[in-house]
N, C-alpha and C positions, 0 to 999 in steps of 0.2 A: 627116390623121386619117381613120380608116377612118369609115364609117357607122354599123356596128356599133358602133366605141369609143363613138362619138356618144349612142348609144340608150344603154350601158351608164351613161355617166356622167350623163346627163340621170337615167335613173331612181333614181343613188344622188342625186343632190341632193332627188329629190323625195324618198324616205324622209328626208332629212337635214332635211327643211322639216316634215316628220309629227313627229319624233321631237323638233324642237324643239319645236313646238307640244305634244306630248304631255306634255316634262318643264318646260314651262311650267306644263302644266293641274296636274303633278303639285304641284308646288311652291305653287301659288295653293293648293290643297286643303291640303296643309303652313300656310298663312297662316292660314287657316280654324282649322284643328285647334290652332294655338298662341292664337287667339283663344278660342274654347274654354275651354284648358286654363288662361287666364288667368295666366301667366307661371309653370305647374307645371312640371313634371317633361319634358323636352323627349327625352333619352336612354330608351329603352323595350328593353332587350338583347333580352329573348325576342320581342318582336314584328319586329327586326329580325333574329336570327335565323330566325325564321318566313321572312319575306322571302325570305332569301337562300339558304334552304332549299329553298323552292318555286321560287325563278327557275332552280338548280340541277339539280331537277327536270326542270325544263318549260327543259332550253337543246334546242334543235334542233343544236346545233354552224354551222357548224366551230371558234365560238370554245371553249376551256375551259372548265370550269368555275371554275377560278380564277381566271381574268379576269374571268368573266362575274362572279364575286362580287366582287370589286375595282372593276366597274364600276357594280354598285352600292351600294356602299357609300361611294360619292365622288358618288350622285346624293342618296342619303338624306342625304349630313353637306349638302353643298347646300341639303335641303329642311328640316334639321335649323336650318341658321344663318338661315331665316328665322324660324323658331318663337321663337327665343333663342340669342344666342351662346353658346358652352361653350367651357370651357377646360381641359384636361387637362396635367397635372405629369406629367415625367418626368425619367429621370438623364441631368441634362445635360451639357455642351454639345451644342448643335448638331451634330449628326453621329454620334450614338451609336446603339446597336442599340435601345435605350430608343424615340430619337423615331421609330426606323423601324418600332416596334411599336406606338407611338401612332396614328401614321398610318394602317399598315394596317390599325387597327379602325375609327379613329372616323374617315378619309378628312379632307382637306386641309384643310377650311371648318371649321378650330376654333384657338382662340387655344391655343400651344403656352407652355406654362410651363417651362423649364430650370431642373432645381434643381444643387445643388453634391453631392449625397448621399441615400439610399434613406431614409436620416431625416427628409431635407429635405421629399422628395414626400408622406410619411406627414403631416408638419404641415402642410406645403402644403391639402390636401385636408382635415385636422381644421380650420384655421381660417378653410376657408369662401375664402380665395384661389385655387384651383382647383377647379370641381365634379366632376374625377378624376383620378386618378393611373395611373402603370402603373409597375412596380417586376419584377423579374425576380424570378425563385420557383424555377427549374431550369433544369439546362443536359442532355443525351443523355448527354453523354461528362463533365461534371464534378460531376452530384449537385446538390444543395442550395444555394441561395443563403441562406447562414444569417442574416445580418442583416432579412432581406425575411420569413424564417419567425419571427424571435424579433419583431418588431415588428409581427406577424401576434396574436401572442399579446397584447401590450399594448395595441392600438389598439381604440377603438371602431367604427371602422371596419368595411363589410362589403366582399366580395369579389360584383360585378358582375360579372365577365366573363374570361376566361380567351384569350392571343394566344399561338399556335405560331411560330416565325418561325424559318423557317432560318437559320443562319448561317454566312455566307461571310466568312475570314479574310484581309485583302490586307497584305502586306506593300510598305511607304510611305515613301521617304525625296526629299529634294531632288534624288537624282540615284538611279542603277540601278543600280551597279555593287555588289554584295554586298561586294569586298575592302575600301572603303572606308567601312563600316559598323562602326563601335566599339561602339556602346550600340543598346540597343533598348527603345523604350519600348510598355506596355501595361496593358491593366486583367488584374488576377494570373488572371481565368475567362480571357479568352484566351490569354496565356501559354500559360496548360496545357492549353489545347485545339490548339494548333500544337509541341507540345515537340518531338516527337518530327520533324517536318519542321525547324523551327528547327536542331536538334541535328544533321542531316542536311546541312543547305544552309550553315548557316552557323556550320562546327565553333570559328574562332576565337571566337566571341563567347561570354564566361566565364560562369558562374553570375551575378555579381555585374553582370554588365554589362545586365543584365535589367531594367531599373525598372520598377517598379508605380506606376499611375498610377489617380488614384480614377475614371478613365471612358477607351475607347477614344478618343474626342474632342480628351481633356487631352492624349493621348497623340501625337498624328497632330500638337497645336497645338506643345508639346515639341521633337518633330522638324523640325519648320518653323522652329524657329530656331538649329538645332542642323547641322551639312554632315555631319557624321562619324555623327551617329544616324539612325533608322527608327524607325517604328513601326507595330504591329497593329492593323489596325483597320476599318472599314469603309469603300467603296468614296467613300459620298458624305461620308467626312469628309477624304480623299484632296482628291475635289474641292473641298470645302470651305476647306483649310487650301492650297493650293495644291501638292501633293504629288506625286510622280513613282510610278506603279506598278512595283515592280519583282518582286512574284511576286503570282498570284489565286488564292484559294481551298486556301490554304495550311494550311487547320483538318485535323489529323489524321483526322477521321471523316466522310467526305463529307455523312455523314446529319445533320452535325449539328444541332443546335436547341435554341433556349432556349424557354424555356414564362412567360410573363409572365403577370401579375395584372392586371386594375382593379378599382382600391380607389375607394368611393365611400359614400354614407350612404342608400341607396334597398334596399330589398327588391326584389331582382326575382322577377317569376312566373314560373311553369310555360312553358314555350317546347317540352316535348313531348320533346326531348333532353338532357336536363342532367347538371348535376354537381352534387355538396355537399360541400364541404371542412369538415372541424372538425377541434377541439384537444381531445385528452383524455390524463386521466391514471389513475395508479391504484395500489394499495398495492407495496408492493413485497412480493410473495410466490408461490411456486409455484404455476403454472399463469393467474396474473393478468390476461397480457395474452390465454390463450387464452378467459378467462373474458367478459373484455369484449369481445370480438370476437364473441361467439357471439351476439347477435340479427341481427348481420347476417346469417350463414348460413343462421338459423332462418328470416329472412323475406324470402331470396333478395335478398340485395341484395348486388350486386358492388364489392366492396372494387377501386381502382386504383392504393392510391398507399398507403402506409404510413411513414414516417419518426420516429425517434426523437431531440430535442433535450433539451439540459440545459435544466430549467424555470428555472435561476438562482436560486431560494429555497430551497435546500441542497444539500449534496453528496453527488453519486449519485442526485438525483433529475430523474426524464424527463416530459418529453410526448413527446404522439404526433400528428404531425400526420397524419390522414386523407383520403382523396379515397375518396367511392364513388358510383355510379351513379345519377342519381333526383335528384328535385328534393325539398327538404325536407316540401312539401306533398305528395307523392304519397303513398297510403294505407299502404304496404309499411315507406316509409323513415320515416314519421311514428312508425309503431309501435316497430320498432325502435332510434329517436332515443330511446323514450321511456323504452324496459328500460335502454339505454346510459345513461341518467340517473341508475337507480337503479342499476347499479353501481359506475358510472365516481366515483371522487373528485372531479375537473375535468371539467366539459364546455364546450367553447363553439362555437357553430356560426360558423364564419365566414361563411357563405353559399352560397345556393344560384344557380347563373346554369348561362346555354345552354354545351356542351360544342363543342369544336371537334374 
């Protein structure tokens, strides 16, 4: 070994010895502040967005910034599980795009709740057996996850926090060989986000030979006892389920992404970048929706997201689910929250959290 390697690796140990001792002291300081808080509220979004904002800021490189924020976001859930375990709901099994959206917010050090259904996590979360949930809201290339918006409307629930997660579709069966592939099983969003490669690579397989499965997960587990099926689904539930890769990244739209929710019962504050989702409605009559729309304009607030669902308490009649700019507290969005009251028939704020 050269002298130089010598000095090299001698000095990464000494940083290695600093950095322990540093996310030691961080952590003690974590012990402190759950002392403090006396068994409150341990999850603080806009403060850790703060965080991850600034380390963001201030990386020197060579690493990324999305490492760099990955890295810590697995030292806060660390310093988070000293303050108080947390336990976060999603659609489970094991292996779904759900826990991989769980994770990359709240980082490893949190008890993971599997539910059977985007129902499941919504009660999960109302009755106090998980202090959050994550439920999928949107997909790039499929629109609207409508069950997750219509239980958006019903629930007391507010919306915490907002996960972008790409996703990468692998096609997964016992063995590789596409001819020997009968059935394919998946959840119906990915289906229809691979059709078009599906339809390409593997012409024999019929419409009907497509099964919908209520989680990516179920799907991969399906295939796993099945020689003649496959199925869609994500890479660690391949590994999970013990599954052979036989094509990666098979999603029609390379960009794609789903856009998930946490669902939780905390108000969060101002974090400096945010968002605000709400539900509104309105009469049915010319010019109605450009009428309600206008204090946004009036007090410059950026409209992101607009969607229209059946309200379910008659027919022909809508809400609208909203996304715009600003945190509900800020002065701009408060005021025009407050004219959208006096027109709007329905209003409900579902919450305001840090924007990614």
């Amino acid at each position: 070994m050269s002298e130089q390697l010598k000095q090299l690796r001698g000095q990464i140990d000494a940083i290695d010895n600093e950095l322990l001792e540093l996310v030691s002291k961080r952590a003690r300081l974590a012990q402190q502040i759950g002392k403090i808080k006396k068994n409150g509220i341990v999850y603080r979004p806009e403060r850790e967005a703060q965080i991850l904002a600034r380390m963001q800021q201030q990386n020197p490189g060579p690493i990324n910034n999305e490492h760099i924020k990955q890295l810590f976001i697995e030292i806060m859930s660390l310093c988070r599980a000293l303050e108080k375990p947390m336990s976060v709901a999603y659609l489970g099994p094991n292996g779904t795009f759900s826990e991989e959206a769980a994770l990359k917010r709240f980082g490893s050090t949190i008890t993971t709740v599997a539910c059977d259904s985007i129902d499941d996590v919504f009660r999960t979360v109302e009755s106090d057996a998980a202090n959050y949930g994550v439920v999928p809201v949107e997909n790039s290339s499929e629109g609207a996850v409508g069950r997750s918006m219509d239980l958006l409307l019903q629930t007391p629930l507010t919306i915490c926090g907002e996960i972008q997660l790409p996703v990468h579709q692998f096609l997964m069966a016992q063995q590789t060989e596409f001819a020997q592939i009968s059935k394919i099983y998946s959840h119906p969003q990915s289906l229809a986000q691979c059709h078009q490669w599906l339809k390409t690579n593997l012409p024999h397989i019929s419409h009907s030979a497509l099964v919908n499965t209520a989680s990516n997960a179920d799907a991969a587990r399906q295939a796993a006892a099945d020689k003649q099926s496959a199925a869609v689904a994500s890479k660690r539930a391949a590994e999970l389920f013990g599954l052979s890769i036989c094509a990666e990244n098979i999603e029609d739209d390379p960009k794609n992404t789903t856009r998930f929710l946490v669902i939780g019962k905390q108000v969060v504050e101002a974090s400096g970048k945010d968002k605000t989702s709400l539900i509104m409605s309105t009469n049915n009559c010319s010019g109605a929706i450009y009428k309600l729309l206008e204090p946004l304009a009036q007090h410059g607030v950026s409209m992101s997201r607009l969607e229209s669902r059946p309200s379910r308490t008659g027919l022909w009649q809508y809400v609208f689910f909203v996304d715009i700019e600003g945190h509900q507290q800020d002065n701009n969005v408060a005021i025009a929250l407050e004219e959208l009251r006096e027109k709007a028939v329905f209003l409900k704020i579902l919450g305001s959290y840090p924007a990614t």
